[in-house]
N, CA, C and O of each residue as an XYZ file, in Angstrom:
412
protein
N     -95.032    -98.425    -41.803
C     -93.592    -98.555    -41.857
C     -93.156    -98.435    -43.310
O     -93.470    -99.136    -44.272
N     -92.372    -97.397    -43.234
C     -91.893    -97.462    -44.950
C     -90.575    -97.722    -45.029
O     -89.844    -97.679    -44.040
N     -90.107    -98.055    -46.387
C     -88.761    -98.688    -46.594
C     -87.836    -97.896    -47.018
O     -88.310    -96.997    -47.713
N     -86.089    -97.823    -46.825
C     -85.748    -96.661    -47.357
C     -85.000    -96.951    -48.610
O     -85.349    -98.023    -49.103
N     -84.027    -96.288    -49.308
C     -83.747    -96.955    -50.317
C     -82.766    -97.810    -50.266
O     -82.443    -98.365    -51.316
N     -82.110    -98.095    -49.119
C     -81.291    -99.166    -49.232
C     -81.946   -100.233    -48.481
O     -81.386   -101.272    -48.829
N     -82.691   -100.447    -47.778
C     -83.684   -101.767    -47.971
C     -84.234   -102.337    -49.164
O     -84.064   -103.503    -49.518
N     -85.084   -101.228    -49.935
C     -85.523   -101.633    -51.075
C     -84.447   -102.288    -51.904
O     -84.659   -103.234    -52.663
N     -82.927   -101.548    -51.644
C     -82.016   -102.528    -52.732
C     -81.805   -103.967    -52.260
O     -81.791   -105.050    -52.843
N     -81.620   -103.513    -50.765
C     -82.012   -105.363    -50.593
C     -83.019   -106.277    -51.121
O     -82.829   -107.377    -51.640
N     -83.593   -105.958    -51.013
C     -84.529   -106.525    -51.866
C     -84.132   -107.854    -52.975
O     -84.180   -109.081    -53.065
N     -83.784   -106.824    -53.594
C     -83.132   -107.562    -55.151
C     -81.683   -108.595    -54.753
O     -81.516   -109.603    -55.439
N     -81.023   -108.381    -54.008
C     -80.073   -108.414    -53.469
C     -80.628   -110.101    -52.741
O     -79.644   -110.707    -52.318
N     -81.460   -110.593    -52.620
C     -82.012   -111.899    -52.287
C     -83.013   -112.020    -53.127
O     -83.761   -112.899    -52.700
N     -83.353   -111.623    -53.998
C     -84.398   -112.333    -55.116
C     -83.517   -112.634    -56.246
O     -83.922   -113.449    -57.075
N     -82.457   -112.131    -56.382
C     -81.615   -112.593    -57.473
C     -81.301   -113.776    -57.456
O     -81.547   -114.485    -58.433
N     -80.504   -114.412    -56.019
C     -79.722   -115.517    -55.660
C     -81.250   -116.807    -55.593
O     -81.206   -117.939    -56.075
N     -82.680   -116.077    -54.733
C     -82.900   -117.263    -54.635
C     -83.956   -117.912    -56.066
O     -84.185   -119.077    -56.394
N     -84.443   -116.547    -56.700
C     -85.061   -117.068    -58.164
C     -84.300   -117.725    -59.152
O     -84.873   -118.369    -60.032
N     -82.412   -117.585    -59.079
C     -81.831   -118.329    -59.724
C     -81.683   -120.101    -59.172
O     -81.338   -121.083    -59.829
N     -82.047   -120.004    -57.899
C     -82.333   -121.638    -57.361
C     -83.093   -122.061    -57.746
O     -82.964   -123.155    -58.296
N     -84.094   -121.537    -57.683
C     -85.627   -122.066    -58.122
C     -85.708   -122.504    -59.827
O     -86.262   -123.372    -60.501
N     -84.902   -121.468    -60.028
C     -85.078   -121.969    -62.131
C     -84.393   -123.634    -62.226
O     -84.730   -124.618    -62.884
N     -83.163   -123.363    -61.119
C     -82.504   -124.699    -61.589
C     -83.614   -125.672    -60.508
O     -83.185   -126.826    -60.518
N     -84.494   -125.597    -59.877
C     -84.935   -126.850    -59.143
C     -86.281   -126.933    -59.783
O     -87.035   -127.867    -59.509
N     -86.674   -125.813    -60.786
C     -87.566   -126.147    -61.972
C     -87.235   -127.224    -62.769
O     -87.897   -128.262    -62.790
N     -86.104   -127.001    -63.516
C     -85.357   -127.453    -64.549
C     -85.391   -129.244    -64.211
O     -85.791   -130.162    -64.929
N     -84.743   -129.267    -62.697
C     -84.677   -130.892    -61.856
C     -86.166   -131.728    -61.732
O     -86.411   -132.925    -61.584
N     -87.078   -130.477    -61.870
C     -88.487   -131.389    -61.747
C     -88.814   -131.743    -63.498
O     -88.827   -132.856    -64.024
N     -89.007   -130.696    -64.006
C     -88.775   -131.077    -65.511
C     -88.158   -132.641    -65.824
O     -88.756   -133.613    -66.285
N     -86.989   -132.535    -65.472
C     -86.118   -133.895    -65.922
C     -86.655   -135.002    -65.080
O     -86.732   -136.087    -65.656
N     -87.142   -134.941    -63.517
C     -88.005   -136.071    -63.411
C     -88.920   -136.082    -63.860
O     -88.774   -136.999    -64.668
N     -89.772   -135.768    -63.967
C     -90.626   -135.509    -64.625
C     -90.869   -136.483    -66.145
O     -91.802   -137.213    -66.478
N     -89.817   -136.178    -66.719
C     -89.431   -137.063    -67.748
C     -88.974   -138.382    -67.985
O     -88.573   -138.894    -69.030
N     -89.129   -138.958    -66.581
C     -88.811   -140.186    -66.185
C     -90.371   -140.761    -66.406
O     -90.665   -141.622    -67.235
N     -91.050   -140.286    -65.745
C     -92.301   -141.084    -65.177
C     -93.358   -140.467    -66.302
O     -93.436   -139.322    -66.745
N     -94.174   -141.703    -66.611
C     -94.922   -141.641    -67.774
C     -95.534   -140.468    -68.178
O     -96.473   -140.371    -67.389
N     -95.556   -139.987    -68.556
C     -96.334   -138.756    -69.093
C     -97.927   -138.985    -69.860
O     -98.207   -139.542    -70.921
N     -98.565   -138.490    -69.115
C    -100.478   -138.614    -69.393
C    -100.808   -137.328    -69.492
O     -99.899   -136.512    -69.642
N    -102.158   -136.894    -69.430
C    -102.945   -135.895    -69.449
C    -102.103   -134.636    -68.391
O    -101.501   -133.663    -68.845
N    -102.220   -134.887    -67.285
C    -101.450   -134.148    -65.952
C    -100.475   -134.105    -65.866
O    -100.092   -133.147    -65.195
N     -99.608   -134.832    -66.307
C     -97.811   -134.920    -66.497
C     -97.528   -133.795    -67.422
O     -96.747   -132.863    -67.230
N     -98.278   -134.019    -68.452
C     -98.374   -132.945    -69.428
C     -98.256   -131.794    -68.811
O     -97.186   -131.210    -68.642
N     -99.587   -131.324    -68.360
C    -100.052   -129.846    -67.706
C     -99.133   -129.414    -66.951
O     -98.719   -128.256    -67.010
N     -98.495   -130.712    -65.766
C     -97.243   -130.369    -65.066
C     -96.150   -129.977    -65.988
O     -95.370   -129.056    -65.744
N     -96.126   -130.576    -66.862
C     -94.547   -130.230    -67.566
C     -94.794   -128.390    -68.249
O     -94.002   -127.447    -68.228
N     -95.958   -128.462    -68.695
C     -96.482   -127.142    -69.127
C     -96.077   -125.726    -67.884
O     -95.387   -124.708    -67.831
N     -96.744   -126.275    -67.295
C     -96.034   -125.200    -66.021
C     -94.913   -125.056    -65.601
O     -94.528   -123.942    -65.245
N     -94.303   -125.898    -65.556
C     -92.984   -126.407    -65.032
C     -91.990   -125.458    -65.956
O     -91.012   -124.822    -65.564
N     -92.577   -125.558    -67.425
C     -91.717   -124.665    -68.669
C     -92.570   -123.116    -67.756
O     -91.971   -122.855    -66.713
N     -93.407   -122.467    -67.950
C     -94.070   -121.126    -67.540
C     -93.317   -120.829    -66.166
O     -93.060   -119.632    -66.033
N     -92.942   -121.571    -65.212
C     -92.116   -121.589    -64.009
C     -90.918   -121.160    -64.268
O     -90.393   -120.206    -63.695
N     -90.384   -121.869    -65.190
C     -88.833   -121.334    -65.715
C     -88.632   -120.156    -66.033
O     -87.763   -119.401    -65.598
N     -89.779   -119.873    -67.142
C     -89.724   -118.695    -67.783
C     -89.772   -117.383    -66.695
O     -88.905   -116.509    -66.718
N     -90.843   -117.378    -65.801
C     -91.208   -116.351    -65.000
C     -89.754   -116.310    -64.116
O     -89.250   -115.227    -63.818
N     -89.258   -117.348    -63.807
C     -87.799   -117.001    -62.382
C     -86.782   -116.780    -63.240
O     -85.769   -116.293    -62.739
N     -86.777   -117.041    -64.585
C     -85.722   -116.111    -65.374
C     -85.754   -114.762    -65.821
O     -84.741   -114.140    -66.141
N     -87.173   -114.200    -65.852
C     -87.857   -113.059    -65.658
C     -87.249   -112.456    -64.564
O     -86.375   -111.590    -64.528
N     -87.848   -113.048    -63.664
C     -87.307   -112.527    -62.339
C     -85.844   -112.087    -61.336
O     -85.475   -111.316    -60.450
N     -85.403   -113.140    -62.172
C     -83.631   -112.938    -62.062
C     -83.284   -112.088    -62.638
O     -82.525   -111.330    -62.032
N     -83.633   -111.736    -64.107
C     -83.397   -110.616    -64.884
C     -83.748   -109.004    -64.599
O     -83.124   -108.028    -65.015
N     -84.679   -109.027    -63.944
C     -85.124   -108.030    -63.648
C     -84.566   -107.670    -62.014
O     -84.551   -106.515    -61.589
N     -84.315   -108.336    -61.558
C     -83.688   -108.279    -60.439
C     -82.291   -107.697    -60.547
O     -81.906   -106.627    -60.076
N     -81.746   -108.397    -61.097
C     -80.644   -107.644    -61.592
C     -80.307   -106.506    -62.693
O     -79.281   -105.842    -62.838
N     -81.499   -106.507    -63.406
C     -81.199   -104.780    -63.737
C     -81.182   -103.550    -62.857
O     -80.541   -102.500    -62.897
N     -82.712   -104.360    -61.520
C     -82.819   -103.526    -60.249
C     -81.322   -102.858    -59.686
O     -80.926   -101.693    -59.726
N     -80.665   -104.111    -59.142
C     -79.498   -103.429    -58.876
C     -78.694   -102.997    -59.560
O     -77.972   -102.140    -59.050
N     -78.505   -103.285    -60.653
C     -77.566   -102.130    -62.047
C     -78.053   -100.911    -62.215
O     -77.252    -99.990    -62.376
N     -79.052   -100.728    -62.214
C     -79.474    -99.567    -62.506
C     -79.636    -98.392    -61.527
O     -79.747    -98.441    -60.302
N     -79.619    -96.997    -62.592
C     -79.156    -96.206    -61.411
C     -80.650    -95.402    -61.172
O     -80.964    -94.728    -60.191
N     -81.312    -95.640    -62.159
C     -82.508    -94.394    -62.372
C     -83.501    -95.829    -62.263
O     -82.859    -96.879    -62.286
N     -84.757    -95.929    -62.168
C     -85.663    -97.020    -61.675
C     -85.396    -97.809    -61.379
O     -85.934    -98.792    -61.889
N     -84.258    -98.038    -60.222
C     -84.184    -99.782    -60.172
C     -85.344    -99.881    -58.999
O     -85.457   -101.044    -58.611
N     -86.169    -99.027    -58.385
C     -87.106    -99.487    -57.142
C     -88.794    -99.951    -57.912
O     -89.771   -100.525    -57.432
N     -88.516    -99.391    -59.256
C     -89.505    -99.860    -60.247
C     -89.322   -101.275    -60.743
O     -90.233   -102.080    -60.938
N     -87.945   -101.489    -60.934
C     -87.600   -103.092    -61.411
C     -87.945   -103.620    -60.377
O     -88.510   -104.713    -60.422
N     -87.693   -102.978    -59.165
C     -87.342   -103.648    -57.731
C     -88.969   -105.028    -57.287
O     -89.010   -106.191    -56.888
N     -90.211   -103.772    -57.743
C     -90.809   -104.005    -57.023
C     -91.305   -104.829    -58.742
O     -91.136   -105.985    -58.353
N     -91.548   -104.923    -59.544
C     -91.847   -105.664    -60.885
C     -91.177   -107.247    -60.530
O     -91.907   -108.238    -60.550
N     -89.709   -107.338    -60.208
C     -89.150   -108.370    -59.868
C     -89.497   -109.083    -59.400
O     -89.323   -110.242    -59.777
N     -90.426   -108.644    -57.927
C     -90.695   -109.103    -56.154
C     -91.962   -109.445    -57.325
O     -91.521   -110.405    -57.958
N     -93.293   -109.090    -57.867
C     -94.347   -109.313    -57.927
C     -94.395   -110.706    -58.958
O     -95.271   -111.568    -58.888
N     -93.091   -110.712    -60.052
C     -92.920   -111.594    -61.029
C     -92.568   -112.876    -60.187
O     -93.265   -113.889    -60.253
N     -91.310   -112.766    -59.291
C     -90.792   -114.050    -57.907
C     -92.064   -114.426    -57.440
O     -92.452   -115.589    -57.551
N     -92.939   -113.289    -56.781
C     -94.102   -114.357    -56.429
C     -95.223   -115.403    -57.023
O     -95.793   -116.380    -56.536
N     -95.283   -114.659    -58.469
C     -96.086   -115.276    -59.413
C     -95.088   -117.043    -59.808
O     -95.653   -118.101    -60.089
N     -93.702   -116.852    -59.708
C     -93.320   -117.838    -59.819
C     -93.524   -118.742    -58.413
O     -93.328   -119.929    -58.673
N     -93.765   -118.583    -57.397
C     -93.420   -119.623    -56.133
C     -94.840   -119.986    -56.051
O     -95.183   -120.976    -55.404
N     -96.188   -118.805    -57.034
C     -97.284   -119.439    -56.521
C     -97.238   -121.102    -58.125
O     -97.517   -122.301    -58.098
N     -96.881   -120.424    -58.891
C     -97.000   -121.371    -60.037
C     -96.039   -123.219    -59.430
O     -96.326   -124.389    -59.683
N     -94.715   -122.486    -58.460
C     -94.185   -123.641    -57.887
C     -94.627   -124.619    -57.085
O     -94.239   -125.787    -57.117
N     -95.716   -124.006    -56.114
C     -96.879   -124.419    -55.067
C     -97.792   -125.178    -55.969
O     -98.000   -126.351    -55.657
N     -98.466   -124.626    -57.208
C     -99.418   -125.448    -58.103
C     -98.711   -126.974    -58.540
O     -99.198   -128.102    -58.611
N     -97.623   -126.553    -58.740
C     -97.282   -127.584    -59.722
C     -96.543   -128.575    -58.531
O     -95.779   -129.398    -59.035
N     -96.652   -128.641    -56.891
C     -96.171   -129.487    -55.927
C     -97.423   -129.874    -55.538
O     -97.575   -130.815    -54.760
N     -98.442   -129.179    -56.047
C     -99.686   -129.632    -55.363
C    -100.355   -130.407    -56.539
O    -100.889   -131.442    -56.140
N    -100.448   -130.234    -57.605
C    -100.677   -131.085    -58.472
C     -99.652   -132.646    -58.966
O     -99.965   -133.646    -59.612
N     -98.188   -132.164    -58.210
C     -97.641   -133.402    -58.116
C     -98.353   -134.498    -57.041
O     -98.810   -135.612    -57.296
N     -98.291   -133.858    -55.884
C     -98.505   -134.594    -54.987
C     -99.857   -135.290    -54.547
O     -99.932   -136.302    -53.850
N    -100.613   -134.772    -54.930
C    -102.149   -135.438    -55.185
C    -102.113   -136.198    -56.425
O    -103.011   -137.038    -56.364
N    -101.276   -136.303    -57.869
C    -101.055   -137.766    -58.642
C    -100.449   -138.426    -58.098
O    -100.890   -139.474    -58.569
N     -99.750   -138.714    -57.446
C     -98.739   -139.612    -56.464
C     -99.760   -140.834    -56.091
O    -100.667   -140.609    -55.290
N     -99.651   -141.746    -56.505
C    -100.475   -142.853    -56.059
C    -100.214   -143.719    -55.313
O    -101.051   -144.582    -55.051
């Protein structure tokens, strides 16, 4: 099954809206985060937590050049989609490393 080019613009067209959620529900773990003591792993969490941000602002960005653009945006398109996932797997690490310190 292949995609045509106005699927592919969809695409971007929902990675924009939901990688800009994710930066701000980065940002919300960050700030708890900063509540509760900070050790060895709080650390590492907060470390990612910043690399999380960075990548879904990546991703927003590029997402939206996707759809601005008139000449490669199916190149941004698909750079975007691969950067979003690298962020939700880094989001998964850092819920799974929350949730196993949870005492």
């Amino acid at each position: 099954m292949t995609m045509n080019d106005k699927d592919r613009k969809n695409i971007s067209h929902h990675i924009l809206p939901i990688s800009a959620n994710l930066l701000g529900l980065c940002f919300l773990i960050l700030s708890l985060k900063k509540l509760w003591k900070a050790d060895g792993v709080e650390r590492f969490v907060d470390k990612l937590d910043g690399v999380a941000i960075i990548v879904f602002l990546v991703a927003s960005v590029i997402s939206y050049m996707s759809i601005r653009a008139k000449e490669r945006s199916e190149l941004y398109e698909r750079i975007a989609d691969l950067i979003f996932l690298a962020g939700l797997f880094l989001l998964t690490l850092i819920a799974a490393v929350t949730v196993l310190e949870i005492r």
